[in-house]
C-alpha positions in Angstrom: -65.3 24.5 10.0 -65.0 26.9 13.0 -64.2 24.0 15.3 -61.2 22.4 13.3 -59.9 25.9 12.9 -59.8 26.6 16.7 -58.0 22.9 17.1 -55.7 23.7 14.5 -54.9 27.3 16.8 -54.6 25.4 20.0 -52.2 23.1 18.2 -49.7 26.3 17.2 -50.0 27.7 20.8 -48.3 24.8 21.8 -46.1 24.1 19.1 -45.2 28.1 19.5 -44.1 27.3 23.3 -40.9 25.6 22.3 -38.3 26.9 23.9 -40.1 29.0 26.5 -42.0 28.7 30.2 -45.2 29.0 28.4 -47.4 26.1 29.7 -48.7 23.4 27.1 -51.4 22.9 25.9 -52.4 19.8 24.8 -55.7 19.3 22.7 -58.3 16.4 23.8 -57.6 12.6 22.4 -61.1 12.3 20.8 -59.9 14.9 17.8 -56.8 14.6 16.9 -54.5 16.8 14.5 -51.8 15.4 12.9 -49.7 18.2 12.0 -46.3 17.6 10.0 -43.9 20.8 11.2 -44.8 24.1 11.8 -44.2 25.0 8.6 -48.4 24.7 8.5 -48.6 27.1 10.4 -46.1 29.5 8.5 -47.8 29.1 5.5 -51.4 30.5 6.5 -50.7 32.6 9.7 -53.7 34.6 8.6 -56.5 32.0 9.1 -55.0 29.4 11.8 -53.1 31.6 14.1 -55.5 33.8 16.1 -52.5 35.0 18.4 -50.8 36.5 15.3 -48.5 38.9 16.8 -47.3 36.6 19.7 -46.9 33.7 18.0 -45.2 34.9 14.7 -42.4 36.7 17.6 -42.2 33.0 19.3 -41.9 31.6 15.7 -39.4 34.0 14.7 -37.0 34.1 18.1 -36.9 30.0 17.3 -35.8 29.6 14.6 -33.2 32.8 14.4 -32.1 30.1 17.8 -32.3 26.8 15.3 -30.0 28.7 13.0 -27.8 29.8 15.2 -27.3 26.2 16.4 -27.1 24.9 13.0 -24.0 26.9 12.3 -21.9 25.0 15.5 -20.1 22.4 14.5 -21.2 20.5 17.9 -25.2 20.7 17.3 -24.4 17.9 14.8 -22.2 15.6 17.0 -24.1 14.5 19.4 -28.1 14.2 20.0 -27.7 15.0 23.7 -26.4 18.8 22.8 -28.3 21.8 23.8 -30.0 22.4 20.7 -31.4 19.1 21.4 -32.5 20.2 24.7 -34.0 22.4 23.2 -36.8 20.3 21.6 -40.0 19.3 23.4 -41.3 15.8 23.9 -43.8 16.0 20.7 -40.6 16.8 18.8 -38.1 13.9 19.6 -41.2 11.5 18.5 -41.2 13.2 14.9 -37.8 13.7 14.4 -36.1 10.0 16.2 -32.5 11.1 14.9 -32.9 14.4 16.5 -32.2 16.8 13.7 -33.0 20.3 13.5 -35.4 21.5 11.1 -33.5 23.3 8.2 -34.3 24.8 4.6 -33.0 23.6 2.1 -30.2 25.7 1.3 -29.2 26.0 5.1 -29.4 21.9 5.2 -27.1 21.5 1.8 -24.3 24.1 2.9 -24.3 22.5 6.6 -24.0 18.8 5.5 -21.1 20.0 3.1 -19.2 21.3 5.7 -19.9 19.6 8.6 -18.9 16.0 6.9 -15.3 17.1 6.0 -14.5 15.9 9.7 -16.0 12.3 9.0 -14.8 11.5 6.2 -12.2 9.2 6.0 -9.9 9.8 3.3 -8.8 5.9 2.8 -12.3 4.7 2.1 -12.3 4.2 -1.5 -15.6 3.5 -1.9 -16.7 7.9 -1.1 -15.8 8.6 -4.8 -16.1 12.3 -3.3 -20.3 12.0 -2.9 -21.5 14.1 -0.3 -22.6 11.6 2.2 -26.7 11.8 3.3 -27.4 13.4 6.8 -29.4 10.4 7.5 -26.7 7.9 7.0 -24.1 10.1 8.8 -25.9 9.9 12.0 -27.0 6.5 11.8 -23.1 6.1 11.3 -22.4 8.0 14.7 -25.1 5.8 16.6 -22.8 2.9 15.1 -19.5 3.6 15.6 -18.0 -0.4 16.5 -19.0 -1.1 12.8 -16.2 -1.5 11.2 -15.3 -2.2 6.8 -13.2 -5.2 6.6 -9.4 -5.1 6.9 -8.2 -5.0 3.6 -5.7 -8.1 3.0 -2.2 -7.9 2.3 -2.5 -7.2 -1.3 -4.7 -4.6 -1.5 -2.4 -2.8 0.6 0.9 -3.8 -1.4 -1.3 -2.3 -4.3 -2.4 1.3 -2.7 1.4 1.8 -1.0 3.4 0.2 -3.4 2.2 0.0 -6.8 5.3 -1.0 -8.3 6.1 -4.1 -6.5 2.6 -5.9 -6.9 1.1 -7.2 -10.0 4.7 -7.4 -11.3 5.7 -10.8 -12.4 8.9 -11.7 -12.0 10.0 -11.6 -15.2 9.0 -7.7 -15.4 11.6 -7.5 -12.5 14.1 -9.5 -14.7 13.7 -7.1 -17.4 14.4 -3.9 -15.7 17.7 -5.8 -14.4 19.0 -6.4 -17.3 18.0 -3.0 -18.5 19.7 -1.6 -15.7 22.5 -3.2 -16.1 23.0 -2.5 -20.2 23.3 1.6 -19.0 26.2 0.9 -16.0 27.7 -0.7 -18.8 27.6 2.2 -21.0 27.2 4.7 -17.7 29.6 2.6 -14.7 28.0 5.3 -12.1 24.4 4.4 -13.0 24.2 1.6 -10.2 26.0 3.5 -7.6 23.6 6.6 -7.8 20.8 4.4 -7.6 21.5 2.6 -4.6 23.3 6.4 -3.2 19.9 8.0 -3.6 20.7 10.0 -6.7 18.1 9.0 -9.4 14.7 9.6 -7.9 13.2 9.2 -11.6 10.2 6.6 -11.9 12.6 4.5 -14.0 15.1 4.6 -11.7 13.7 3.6 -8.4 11.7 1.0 -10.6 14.8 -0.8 -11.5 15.9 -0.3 -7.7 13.0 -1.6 -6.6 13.9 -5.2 -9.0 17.1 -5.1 -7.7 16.1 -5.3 -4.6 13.5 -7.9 -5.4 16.6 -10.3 -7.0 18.4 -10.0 -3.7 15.8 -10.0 -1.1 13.0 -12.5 -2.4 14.7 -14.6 -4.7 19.1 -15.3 -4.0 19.2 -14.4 0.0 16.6 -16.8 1.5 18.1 -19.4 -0.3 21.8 -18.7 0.3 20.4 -18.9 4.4 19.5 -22.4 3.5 21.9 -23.2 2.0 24.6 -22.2 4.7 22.4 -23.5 7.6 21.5 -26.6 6.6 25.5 -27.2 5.5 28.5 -27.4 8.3 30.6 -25.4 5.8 33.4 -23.4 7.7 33.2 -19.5 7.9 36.3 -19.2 6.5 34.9 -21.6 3.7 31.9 -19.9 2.6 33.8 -16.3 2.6 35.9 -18.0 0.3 32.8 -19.2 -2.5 31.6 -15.3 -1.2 34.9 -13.2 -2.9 35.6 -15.7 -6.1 32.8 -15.0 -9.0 34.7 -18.3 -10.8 34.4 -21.5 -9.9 35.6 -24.7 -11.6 35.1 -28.2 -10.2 36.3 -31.6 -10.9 36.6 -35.0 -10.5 39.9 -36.3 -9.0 41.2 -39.4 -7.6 39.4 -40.1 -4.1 41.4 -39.4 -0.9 40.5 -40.6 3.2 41.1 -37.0 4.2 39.4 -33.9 6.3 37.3 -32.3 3.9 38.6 -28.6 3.2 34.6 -27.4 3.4 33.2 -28.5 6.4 36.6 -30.3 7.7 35.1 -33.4 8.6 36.7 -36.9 7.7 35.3 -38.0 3.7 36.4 -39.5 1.1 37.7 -36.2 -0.8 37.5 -36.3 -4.6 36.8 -33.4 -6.1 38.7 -30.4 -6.7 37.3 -26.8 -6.3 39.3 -23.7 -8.1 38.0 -20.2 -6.9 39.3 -17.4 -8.6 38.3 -13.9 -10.4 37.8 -10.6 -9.1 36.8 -8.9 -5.8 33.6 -6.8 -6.9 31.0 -4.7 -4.9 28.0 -6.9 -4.6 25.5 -3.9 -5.2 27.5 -1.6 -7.5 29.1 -4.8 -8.8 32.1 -3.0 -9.1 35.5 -4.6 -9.2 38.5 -4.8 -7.1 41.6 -5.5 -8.9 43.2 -6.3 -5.5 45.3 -9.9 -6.3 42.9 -10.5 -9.2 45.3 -13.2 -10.4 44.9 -15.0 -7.1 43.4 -18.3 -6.8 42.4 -21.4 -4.2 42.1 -24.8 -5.0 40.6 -26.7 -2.2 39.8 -30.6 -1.5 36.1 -31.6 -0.7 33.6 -34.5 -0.2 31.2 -35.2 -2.6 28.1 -33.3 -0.9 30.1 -30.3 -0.3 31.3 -30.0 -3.8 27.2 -30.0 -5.0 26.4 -27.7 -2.5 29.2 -25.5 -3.4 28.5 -25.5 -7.0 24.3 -24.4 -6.3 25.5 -22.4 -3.7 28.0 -20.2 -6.4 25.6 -20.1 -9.1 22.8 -18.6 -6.9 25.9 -15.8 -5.1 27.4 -14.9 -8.4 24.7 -14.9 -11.1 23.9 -11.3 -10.6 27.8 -10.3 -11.3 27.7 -12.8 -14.3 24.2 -11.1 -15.6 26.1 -7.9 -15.8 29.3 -9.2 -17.2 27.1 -10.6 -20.4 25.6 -7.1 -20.5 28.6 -5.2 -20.7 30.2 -7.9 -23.4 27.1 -6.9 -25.2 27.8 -3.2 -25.0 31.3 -3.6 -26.4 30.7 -6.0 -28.9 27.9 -3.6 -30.4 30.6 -0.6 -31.4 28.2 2.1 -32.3 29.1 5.3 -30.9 27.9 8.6 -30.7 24.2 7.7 -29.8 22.1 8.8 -26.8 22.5 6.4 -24.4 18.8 6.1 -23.7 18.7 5.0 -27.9 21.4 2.4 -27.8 19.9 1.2 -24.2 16.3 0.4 -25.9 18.1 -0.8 -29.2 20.2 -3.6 -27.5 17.6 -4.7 -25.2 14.8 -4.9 -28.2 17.0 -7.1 -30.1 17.9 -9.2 -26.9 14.2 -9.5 -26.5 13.5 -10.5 -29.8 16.2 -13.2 -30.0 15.4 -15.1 -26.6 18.7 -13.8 -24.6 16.8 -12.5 -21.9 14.2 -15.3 -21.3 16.7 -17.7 -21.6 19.1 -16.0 -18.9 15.4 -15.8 -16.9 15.4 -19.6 -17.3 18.5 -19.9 -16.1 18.1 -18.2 -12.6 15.0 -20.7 -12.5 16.9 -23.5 -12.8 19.3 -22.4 -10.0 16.4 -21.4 -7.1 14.8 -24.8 -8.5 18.5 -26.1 -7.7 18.7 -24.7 -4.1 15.0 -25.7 -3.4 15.3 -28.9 -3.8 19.2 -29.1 -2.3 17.8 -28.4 1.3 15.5 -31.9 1.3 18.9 -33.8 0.7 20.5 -35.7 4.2 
């Protein structure tokens, strides 16, 4: 018994030299002491430790150190730092991530504040859990391993929620709600595309609005115009007239009026209506009685007619919504009441999947226009 008591002191000696000059002492191969920590040593200084004093002041001096460098922020940053200087040789075998011995409330606290400057606050998958010491610095001796890049639509659903999963007949709706309160209200638009209305609701409908125009009408107006050899001074024509009537005459050798090449010419196309704003959809009653009757080949006049029903069917959406709104009469009721009442009952009947439909046919129209010689 007296024997492993005087290998176990040995053993403290030199684990009680950390951090100083001391020369170690190492204890003969043929009996060996595994020893976990020093903690062994704390926790019967009376009968292992025959240095008492000594070693209790070494003991005490290192670890008021280990504390001290537990509290910077750069002892847990980097395993070359002093504090793993520090350590001896028998250590760094023990501990092969290099971390300094702590107790248990020191270790909790520390990892708690120390991980606020790892974490990244896009990971979705933290769900706030403190992250294990372990795994944060197996982390920093891996930092080329990256997550995978999230695809497209997982990041149209984190930055714009709005805009994906939404079908396009959610977008639909919301236009046609939008446009039953201009009709009531003629500055709702205008302070929607001005910036005024910063309500959910509000930029919602924008947001459709901008969907019509952008994803669904403009591409295929492009097309449309550069696969054609319209004139400029054509297509600004089909552009300003919302009405548009075209018919069958008697066939004439002549330069077409659309694209002014030499065809047999025999249809008539009538533009008229009025000048409105193509976002605010308001009107111009500038020569609203005017109108142009022009002379075109046979593939002009098609390309005309799927060209006008794709430019104008948002100002003819809107001018079904606001017959709606007269023909209804009631008055003095919220706007907001007579807004969901009217749109209910053109939900109910099939006015607004039918107008849905419609735009359909007219993008199927255009699609299908551009593989034609």
């Amino acid at each position: 018994g007296k024997r492993k008591r005087l290998s176990a002191s040995v053993m403290y000696d030199s684990d009680g030299s950390e951090g100083s000059d001391i020369l170690v002492r190492r204890v003969s191969a043929k009996r060996r002491c595994i020893m976990d920590d020093d903690e062994s040593c704390e926790q019967q200084p009376d009968k292992t430790c025959p240095t008492e004093n000594a070693s209790t002041s070494r003991k005490q001096k290192v670890l008021a150190k280990l504390k001290e460098l537990v509290r910077q922020s750069t002892a847990r940053r980097s395993c070359s730092s002093a504090s793993c200087e520090d350590s001896n040789g028998e250590a760094i075998e023990e501990e092969p991530f290099c971390q300094l011995p702590l107790t248990p409330s020191e270790g909790s606290e520390t990892d708690g504040d120390s991980m606020k400057d790892f974490i990244v606050e896009e990971e979705e998958n933290d769900d706030g859990n403190d992250i294990d010491n372990t795994e944060h610095v197996k982390n920093e001796n891996q930092p080329h391993q990256k997550q995978p890049n999230p695809s497209n639509s997982e990041l149209l659903a984190h930055y714009i929620p709005q805009l994906s999963r939404c079908d396009h007949y959610v977008h639909f709706k919301r236009i046609v709600k939008a446009f039953l309160i201009n009709a009531i209200d003629d500055t709702f638009l205008s302070s929607l595309y001005d910036g005024t209305r910063q309500k959910k609701y509000a930029q919602e409908m924008l947001l459709s609005l901008h969907y019509l125009d952008d994803r669904f009408i403009q591409p295929r107006l492009e097309n449309l115009i550069c696969r054609s050899r319209w004139k400029d001074r054509y297509k600004e024509r089909v552009d300003c007239y919302p009405d548009v009537r075209i018919s069958l005459q008697s066939a004439q050798n002549m330069s077409c009026q659309a694209c002014e090449l030499k065809r047999w010419c025999k249809f008539n196309v009538v533009l008229s209506g009025r000048l409105y704003n193509s976002k605010t959809l308001e009107v111009d009653d500038f020569m609203s009685g005017d109108k142009q009757v022009l002379k075109v080949g046979t593939v002009c006049a098609n390309r005309t007619r799927v060209y006008h029903n794709l430019k104008h069917f948002k100002y003819k959406l809107y001018m079904d919504c606001s017959s709606i709104v007269e023909l209804d009469g009631v008055e003095d009721e919220p706007v907001k009441d007579t807004v969901e009442r009217l749109f209910s009952h053109l939900e109910e009947t099939g006015w607004i999947q039918k107008r849905y439909n419609d735009l359909e046919d007219y993008l199927e129209d255009a699609d299908n226009f551009q593989e034609e010689k």
